[in-house]
C-alpha positions in Angstrom: -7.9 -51.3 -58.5 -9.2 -47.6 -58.0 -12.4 -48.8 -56.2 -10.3 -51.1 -53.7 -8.2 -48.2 -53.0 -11.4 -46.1 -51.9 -12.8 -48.7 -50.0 -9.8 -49.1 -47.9 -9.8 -45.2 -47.1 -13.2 -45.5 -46.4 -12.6 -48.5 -43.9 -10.2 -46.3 -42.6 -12.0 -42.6 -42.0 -14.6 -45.3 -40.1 -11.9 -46.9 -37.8 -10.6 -43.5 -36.9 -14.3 -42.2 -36.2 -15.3 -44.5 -34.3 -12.6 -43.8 -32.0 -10.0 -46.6 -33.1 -6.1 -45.8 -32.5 -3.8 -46.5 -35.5 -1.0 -49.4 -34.9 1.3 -47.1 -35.0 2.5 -43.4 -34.2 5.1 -41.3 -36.6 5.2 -38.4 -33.8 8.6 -39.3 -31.8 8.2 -38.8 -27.7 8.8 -35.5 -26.0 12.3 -35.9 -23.9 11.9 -34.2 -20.4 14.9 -31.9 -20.0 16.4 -31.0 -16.9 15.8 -28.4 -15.0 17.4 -26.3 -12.4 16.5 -23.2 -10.1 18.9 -20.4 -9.8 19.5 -16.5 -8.6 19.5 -13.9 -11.5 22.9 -11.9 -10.6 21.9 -9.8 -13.5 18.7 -8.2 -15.2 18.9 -11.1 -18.0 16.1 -9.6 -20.8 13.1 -12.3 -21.3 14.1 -14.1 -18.4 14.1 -12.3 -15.3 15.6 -9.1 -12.8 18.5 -9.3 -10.6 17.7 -11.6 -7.5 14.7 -13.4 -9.4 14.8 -16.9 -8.7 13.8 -19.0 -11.9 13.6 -22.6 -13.1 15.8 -23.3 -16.6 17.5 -26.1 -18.3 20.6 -27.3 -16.9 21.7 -26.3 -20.4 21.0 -22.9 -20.8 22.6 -22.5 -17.2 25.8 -24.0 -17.8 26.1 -23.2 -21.8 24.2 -19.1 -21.5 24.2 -17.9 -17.9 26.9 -19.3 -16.2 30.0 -18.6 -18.3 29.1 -14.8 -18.1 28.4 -14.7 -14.1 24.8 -13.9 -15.1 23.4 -16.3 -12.6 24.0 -19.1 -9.6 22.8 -21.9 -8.6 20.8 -22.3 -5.3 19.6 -24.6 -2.9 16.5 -25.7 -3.4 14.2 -28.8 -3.2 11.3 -28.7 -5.4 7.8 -29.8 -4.8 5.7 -32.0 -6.8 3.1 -28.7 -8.0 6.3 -26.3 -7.5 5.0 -23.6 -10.5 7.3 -23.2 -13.8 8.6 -19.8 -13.0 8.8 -17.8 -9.9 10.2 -14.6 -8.6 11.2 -13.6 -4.9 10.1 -10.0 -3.8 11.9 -7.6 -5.4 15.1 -7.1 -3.4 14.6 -9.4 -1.0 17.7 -12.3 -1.4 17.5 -15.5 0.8 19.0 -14.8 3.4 21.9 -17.0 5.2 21.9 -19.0 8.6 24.3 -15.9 10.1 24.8 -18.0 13.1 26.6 -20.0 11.1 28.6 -17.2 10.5 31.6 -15.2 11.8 31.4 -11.3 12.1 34.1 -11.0 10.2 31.8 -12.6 7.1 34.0 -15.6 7.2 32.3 -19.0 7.6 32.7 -20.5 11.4 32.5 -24.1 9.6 30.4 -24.9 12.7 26.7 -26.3 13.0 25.6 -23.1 15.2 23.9 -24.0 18.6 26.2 -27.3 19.0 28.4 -26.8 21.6 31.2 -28.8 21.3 30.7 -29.6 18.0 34.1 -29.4 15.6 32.8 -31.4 12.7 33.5 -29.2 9.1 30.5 -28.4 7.1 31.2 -30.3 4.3 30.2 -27.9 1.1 27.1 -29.4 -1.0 27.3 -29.7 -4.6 25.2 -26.3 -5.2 27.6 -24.1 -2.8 30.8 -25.7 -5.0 29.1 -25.1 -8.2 28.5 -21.5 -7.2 32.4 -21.2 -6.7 33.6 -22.6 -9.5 31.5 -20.2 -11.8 32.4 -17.2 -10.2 36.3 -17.7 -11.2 37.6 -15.0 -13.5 38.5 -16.3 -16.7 41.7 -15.0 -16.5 44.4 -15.6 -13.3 46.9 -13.2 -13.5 50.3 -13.7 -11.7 52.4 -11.1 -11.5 56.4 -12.0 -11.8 59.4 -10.3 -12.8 61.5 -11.0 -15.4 65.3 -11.7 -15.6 66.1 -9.1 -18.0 64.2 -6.5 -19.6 64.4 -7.3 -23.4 63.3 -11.0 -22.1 60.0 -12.7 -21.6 62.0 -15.5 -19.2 61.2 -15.1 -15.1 62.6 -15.2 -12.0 60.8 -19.0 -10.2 57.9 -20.3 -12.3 54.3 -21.0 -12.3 53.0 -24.1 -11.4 49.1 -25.8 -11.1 50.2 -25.7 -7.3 50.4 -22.5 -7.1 47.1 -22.2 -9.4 45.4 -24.4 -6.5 46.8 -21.5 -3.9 45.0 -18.8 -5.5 42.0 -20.1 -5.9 42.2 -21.3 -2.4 43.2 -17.7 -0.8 41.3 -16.0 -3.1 37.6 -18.3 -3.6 38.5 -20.4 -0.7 38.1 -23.1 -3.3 40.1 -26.2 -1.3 42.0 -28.8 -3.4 39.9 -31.9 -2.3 36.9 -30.3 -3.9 38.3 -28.8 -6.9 40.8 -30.5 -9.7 42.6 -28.4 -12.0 44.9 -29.1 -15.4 46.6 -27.6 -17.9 45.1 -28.0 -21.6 47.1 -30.2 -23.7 50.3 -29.9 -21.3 51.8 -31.9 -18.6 50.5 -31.7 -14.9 54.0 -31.0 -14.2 55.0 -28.6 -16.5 55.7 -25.2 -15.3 55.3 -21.5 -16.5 58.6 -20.4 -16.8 58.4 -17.1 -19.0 55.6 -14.2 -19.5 52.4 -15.4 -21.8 49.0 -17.3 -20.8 48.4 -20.8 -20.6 44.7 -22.5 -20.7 43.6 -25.0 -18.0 40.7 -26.3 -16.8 39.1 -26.3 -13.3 36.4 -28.7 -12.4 34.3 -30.1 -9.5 35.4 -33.2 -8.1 33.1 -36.3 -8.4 30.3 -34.0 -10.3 31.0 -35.1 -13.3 31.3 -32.5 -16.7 30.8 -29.1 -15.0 34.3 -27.2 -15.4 35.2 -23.6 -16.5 38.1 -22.7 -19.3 40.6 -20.4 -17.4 43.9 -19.1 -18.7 46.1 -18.8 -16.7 48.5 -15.5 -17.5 52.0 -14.3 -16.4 52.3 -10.8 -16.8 55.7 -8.9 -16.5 55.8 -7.3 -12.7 57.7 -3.6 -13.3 
């Protein structure tokens, strides 16, 4: 028994020396995770500086950087030999088509050089992305209440008037954006001081939103 053992390691060493593959493989294949390229807003330590424009996982994006406004996402296509990591010149930030814009900063929503033209820019995913994650996490509304030794309010707050601050305020428009309370209604309403969560997420990208709350506090 012991010598039929040997000889069938010893068949085996030779298989494996003589450059023979075993049948089969315990090592499990390496998943390819995806990867993004975004703008450091911050000096993030063992990653980059502020304006350095690096390639992550869409993970540590959306799970480490984004919900602390540490970085954004930014238009880019990537070549086939585009390198791992790379870095602009410090201080330099890509710079925007200005014709595109007004000089009062706000967007002319206008392909420049068109005359004639009066077709909307329609927003691409990474401009959308970039306004969802710079909502606060908290959205304060100011109200006063009907007495002083009450928390109850004059009106009430509702996710429409969620959707006008975020438009006046992010410019964030209600056909690209879709928000909800947590675990309420659509139609309930605030109706005395206090916070309520919600959610506000991109429409048609499917599982990128930010937690917000969404707070009454007492107007004096």
């Amino acid at each position: 028994m012991l010598a039929s053992t040997s000889r069938a390691v010893l068949r085996s060493s030779r298989s494996m020396a003589a450059g023979k593959a075993p049948a089969f493989s315990t090592s499990a294949p390496a998943s390819k995770k995806k990867t993004v390229v975004v703008e450091l807003l911050h000096d993030v330590k063992n990653l980059g500086m502020r304006h350095d424009h690096v390639e992550i996982s869409e993970g540590q994006m959306r799970n480490s950087l984004a919900p602390y406004r540490l970085a954004r996402y930014i238009p880019y296509k990537m070549p086939k030999t585009a390198p791992r990591v790379w870095t602009t010149p410090r201080g330099h930030v890509a710079k925007p088509d200005v014709d595109g814009y007004l000089e009062d900063g706000s967007q002319s929503h206008l392909h420049p050089n068109t005359p004639g033209n009066t077709r909307p820019a329609v927003p691409t995913p990474t401009e959308l992305l970039n306004k969802l994650f710079l909502v606060p996490e908290t959205l304060p509304f100011h109200r006063r209440t009907v007495g002083d030794d009450t928390d109850a309010i004059h009106g009430s707050i509702t996710i429409s008037d969620v959707y006008i601050r975020l438009a006046k305020q992010h410019g964030m428009k209600s056909a690209d954006f879709e928000v909800n309370w947590v675990d309420r209604d659509e139609q309930e309403r605030m109706k005395a001081l206090g916070g309520w969560p919600a959610t506000i997420a991109v429409k048609g990208y499917a599982g990128e939103q930010i937690a917000v709350t969404v707070e009454v506090i007492r107007q004096e």
